[in-house]
C-alpha positions as CSV (number, residue, x, y, z in Angstrom):
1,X,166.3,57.5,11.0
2,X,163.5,56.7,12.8
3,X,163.2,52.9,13.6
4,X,159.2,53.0,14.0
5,X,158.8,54.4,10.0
6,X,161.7,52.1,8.9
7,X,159.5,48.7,10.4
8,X,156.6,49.9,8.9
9,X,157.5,51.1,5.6
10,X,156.8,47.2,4.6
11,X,160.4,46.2,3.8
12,X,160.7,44.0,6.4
13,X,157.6,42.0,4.6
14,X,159.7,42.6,1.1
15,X,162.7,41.0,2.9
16,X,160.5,38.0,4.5
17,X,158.9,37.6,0.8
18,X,162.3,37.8,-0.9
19,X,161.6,40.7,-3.0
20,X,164.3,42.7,-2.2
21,X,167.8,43.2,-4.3
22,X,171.0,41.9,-2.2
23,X,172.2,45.5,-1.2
24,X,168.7,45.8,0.0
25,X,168.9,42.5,2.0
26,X,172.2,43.4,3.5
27,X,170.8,46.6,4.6
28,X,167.8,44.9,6.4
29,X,170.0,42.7,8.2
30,X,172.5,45.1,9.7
31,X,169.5,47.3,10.7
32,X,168.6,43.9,12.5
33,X,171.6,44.0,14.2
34,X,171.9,47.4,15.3
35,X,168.5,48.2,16.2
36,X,167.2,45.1,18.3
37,X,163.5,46.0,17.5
38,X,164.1,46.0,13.8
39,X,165.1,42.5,14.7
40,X,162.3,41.4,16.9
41,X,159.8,42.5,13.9
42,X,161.3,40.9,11.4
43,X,161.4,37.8,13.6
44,X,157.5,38.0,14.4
45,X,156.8,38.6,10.8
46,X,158.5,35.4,9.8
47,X,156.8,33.7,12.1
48,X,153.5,35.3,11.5
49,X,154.1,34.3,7.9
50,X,155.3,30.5,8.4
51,X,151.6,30.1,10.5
52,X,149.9,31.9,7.7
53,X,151.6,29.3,5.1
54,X,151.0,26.1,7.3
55,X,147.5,27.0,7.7
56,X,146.7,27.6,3.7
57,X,149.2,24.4,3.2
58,X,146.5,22.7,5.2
59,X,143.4,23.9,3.9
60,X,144.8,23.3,0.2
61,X,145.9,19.8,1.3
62,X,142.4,19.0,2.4
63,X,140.8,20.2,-1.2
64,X,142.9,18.7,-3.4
65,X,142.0,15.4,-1.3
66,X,138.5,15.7,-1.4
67,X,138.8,16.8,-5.2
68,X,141.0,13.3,-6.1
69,X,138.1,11.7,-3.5
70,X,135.7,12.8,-6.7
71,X,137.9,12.4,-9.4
72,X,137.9,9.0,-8.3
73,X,134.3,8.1,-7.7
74,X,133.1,9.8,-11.0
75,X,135.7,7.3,-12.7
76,X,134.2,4.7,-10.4
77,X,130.6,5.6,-11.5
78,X,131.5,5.7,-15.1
79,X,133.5,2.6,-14.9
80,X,132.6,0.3,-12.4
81,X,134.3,-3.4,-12.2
């Protein structure tokens, strides 16, 4: 088998997204441990994908605040005390 087509045949990202069936996990992970560079991929993917998720987490976080922000000052408007 060769280890470069198996990282990037995209089931590392399958396994990272959990997308795969449980013999397919299994199979990932002892690929991971025989085949140390299987193991360092699937280890910068999760990583790449934990910074892609903060970042979103963020930028969602900050729109949804600024949409409450207008949801409240249209009520505001409409109803002042």
């Amino acid at each position: 088998m060769n280890i470069g087509d198996y990282i990037t045949s995209g089931i590392l990202q399958d396994y990272c997204l959990g997308q795969l069936t449980v013999e397919e996990e299994r199979k990932v992970e002892l690929m991971c441990h025989d085949y140390p560079d299987v193991a360092k991929e699937l280890h910068l993917l999760r990583i790449s994908l934990d910074k892609y998720t903060a970042s979103e987490a963020i930028r969602h976080r900050d729109e949804l605040r600024m949409k409450v922000w207008e949801a409240v000052k249209k009520l505001w408007d409409e109803n002042p005390l």
